[in-house]
C-alpha positions in Angstrom: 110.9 182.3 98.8 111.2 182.1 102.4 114.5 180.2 103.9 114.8 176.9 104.0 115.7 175.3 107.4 118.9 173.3 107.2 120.3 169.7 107.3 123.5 168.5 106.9 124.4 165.1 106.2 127.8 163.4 104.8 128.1 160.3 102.5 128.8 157.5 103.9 130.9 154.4 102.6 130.2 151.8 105.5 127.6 149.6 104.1 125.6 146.8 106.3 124.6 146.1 109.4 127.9 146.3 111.2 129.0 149.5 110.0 125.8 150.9 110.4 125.6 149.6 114.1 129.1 151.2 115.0 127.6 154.1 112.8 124.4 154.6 115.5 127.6 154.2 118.9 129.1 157.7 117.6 125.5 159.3 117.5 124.8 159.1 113.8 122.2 157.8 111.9 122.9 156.1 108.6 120.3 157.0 105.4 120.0 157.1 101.7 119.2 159.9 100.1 116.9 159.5 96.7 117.5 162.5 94.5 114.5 163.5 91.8 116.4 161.8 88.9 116.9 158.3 90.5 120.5 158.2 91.7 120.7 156.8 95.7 123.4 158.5 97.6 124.2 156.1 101.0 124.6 159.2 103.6 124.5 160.0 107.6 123.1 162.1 109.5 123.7 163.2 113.7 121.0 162.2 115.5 119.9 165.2 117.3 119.7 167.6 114.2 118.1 164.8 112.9 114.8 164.6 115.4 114.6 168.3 115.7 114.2 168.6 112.0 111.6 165.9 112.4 109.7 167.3 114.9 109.7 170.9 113.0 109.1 169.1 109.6 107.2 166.0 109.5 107.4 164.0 106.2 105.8 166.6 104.6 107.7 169.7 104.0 110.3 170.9 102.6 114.0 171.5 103.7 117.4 172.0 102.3 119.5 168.9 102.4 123.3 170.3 102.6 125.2 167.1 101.5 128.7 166.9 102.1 130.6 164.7 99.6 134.2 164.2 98.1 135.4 167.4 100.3 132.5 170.1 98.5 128.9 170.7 99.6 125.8 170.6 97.8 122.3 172.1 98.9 119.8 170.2 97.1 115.5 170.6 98.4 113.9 167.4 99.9 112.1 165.6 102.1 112.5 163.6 105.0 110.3 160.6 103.5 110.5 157.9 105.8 112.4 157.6 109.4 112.5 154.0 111.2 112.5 153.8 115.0 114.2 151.0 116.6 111.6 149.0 118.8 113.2 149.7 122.2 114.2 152.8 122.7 112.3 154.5 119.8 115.1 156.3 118.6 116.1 156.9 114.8 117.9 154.0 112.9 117.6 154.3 109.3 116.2 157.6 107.3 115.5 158.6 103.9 115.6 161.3 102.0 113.6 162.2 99.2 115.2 165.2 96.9 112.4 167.1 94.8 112.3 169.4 91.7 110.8 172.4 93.2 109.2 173.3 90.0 107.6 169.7 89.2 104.4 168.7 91.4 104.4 165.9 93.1 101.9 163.3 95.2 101.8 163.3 99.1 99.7 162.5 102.0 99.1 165.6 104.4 97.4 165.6 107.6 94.2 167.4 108.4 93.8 169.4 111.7 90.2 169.9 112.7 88.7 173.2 114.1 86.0 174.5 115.8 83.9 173.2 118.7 81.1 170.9 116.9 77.2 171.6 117.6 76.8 167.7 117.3 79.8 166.7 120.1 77.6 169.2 122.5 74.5 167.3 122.1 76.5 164.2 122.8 78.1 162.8 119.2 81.3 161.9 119.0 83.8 162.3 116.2 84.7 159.5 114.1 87.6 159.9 111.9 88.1 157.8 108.8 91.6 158.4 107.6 94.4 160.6 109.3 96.0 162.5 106.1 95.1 163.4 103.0 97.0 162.5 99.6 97.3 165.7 97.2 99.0 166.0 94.1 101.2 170.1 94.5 104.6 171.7 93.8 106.9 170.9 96.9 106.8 174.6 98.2 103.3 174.6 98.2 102.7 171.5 100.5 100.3 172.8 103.4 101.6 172.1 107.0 98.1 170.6 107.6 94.9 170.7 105.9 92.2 172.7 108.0 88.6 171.5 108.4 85.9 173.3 110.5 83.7 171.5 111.9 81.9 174.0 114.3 78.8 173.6 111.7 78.9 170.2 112.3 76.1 168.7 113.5 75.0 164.8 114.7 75.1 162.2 111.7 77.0 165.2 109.5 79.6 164.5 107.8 82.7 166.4 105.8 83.8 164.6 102.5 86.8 165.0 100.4 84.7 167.3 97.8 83.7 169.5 100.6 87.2 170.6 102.2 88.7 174.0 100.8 92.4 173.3 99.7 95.4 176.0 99.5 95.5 177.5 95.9 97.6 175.1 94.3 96.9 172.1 95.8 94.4 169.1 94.1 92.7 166.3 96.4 93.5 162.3 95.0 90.8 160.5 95.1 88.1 158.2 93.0 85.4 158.7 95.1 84.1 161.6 97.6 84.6 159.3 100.8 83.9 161.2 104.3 86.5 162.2 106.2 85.3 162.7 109.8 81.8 162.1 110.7 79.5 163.5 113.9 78.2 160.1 115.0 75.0 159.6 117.5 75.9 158.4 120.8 72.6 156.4 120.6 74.1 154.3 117.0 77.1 153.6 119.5 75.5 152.1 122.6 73.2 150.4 120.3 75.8 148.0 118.8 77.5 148.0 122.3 74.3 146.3 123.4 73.7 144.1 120.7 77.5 142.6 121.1 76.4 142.3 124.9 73.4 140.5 123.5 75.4 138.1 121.3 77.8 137.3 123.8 75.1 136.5 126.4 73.2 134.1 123.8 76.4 132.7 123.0 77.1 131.8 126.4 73.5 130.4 127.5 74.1 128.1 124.5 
């Protein structure tokens, strides 16, 4: 198994809005971390380790948490479920972690990169995208970065569905029905309820 990156957080015993405000002055983020049994550790984090494992890891993979606690360490695998922005400055203010059972599978939402330069966007189509992840159901070390779908073939009014994407051995779709993912629309569909809202608004406004 390949290495892990590494974050280290410490528990925390300021609870609240004050102490977490004084907590975000010294450059720390406050957090809970959730471990795979149920038990919620109140932690922090610095912020700066904090967005670079972000940026490198998404909500979606992997990482060792290295939780310091009671003067020992413990490296335990997680994820970095859910990080709030504050509204101004759009930096961290709250994070959770989400500890996994690496041999247990689990259900997340991945995001799907498209490929390929589509027959149907040369003729003049345009891509319509219906959803920007994917929920599958894997163990935690097999999460895919992104899901890859190729739409070079793709041609105007085609469309890729759920059933038709090629997952990572090990890794099973969610869903009740085989809804389409991205779509090659006509530019002629488009300018055709463009006009018709023109036409709406025009009769609207003669009445």
């Amino acid at each position: 198994m390949a290495d892990l990156l590494k974050l280290n957080v410490q528990e925390r015993t300021g609870m609240g809005k004050g102490p977490n405000r004084r907590l975000r002055t010294t450059g720390m983020v406050p957090g809970i971390y959730y471990d795979a049994k149920g038990t919620n550790i109140p932690v922090k984090v610095e912020l700066i380790p904090l967005q670079k494992a972000y940026s490198k890891l998404g909500n979606a993979q992997v990482f060792d948490l290295v939780l310091e606690k009671d003067g020992k360490t413990e490296t335990m695998p997680a994820l970095l479920w859910r990080v709030r922005n504050e509204p101004v400055k759009g930096l961290p203010e709250h994070v959770d972690f989400f500890g996994v059972d690496l041999t247990k599978e689990i259900k997340i939402s991945v995001h799907f990169e498209l490929v390929g330069s589509s027959k149907g966007v040369k003729l003049g189509g345009t891509v319509e995208l219906y959803r920007d992840s994917i929920e599958v159901i894997c163990k935690p070390m097999n999460i895919p970065e992104s899901i890859i779908i190729d739409v070079t073939e793709m041609d105007i009014l085609d469309s890729v569905r759920i059933e038709d994407i090629v997952f990572p051995e090990g890794v099973t779709p969610v869903f009740d029905e085989n809804y389409a993912v991205v779509t090659i629309a006509s530019m002629r569909e488009e300018e055709e309820i463009v006009e018709e809202g023109e036409e709406d608004v025009a009769a609207t406004v003669s009445e």
